[in-house]
N, C-alpha and C positions, 0 to 999 in steps of 0.2 A: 844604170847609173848607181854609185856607191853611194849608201845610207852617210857612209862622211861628210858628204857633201852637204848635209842638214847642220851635222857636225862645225862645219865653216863657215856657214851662214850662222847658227848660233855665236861663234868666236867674232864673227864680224859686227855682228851688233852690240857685244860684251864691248870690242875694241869702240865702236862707236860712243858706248853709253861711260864707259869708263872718261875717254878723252873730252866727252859733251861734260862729265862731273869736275874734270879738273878747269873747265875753262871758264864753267858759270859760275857767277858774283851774284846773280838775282835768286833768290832762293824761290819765287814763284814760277823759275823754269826747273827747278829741279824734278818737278814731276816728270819729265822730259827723262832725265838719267833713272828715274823710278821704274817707268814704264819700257824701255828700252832693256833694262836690265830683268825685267819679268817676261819682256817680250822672250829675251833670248831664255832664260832657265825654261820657257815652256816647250819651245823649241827641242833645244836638250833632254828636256824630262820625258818629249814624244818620241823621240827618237832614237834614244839609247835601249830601252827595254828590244827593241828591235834588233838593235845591234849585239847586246848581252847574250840574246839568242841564238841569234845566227852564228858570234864569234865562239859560245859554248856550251852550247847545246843546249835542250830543253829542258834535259833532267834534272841538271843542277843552277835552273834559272833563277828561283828565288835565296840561293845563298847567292849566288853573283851577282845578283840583283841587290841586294842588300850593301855589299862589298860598295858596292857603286853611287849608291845615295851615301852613306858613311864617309867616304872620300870625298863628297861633297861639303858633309856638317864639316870635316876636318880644316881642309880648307878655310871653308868659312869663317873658321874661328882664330886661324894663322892670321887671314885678310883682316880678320877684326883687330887683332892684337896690331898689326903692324899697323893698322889706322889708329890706335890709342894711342901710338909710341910716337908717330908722326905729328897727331895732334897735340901730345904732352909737351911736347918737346919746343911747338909755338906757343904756347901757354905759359901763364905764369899765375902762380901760388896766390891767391886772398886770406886773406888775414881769418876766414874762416876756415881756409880747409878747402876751398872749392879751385877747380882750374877755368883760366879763362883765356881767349885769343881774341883778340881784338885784331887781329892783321887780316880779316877778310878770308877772302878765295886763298893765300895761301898759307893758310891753318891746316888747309888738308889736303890743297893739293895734290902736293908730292904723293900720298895714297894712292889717290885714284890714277894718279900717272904708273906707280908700281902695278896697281892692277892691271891698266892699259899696256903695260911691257910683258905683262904675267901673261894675257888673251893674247897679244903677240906669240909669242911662245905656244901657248897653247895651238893655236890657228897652223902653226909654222910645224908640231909636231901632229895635228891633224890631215897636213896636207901629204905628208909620210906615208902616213897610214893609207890614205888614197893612193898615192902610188907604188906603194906596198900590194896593199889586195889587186887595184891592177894588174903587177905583176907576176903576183900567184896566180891568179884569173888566168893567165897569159901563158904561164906555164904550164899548167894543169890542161889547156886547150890541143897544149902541143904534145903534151905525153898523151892524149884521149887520141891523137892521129895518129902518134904510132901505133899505137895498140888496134887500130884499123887495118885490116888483110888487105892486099892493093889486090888489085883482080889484073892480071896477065890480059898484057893486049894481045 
């Protein structure tokens, strides 16, 4: 079975934890989108060093290894920015300088729905990749029986 499949079940909990943030108004369930979203990056974070390897070899694993968490902070920081821009954007100026949202759950909604469509994606370009390598898998089977001598009946 393809290490991806770790890969999907991380995206699915992403997509779970992301759509559980945009729907909750209680802020003492958000431990809920906390925990789901730790669930999956650990998910991820066991299962890609595997993948890193397998997909390129072992010599050059800790530059691609490196490559890989980096793509992560990157990320991160877009996700964040686009959550500032969402939340600014329901806010409004105080007389001090400070931002503030009074409209509840959709202050930031739309965010976590970006993200929720972002794990879609993701998921949807994972599930590729699985049927990618099964198909090389698939190939590589059928060139290893040619290269088999048939023995004369």
């Amino acid at each position: 079975m393809s290490r991806f499949w770790c890969v999907f079940v991380a995206n699915i909990l992403f997509c779970i934890s992301q759509f559980g943030g945009a729907k909750i108004s209680n802020p003492h369930y958000l431990l809920f989108v906390s925990s789901m979203t730790g669930l999956a990056y650990g998910v991820l974070f066991g299962v890609y060093p595997a993948i890193v390897s397998h997909a390129f070899g072992i010599s050059g694993f800790s530059q691609n290894w490196g490559v890989m968490t980096l793509a992560a902070a990157i990320f991160g920081h877009i996700f964040n920015y686009i959550y500032g821009v969402i939340y600014d954007s329901h806010s409004k100026v105080l007389p001090d300088g400070a931002r503030q949202c009074s409209m509840g759950l959709e202050c930031y909604s739309t965010a976590y729905l970006v993200a929720f469509y972002a794990s879609i994606c993701s998921g949807f370009l994972t599930l590729v990749g699985v049927f990618l390598e099964r198909y090389r898998r698939h190939q590589r089977l059928l060139t290893e029986e040619d290269d088999i001598p048939q023995l004369a009946a």
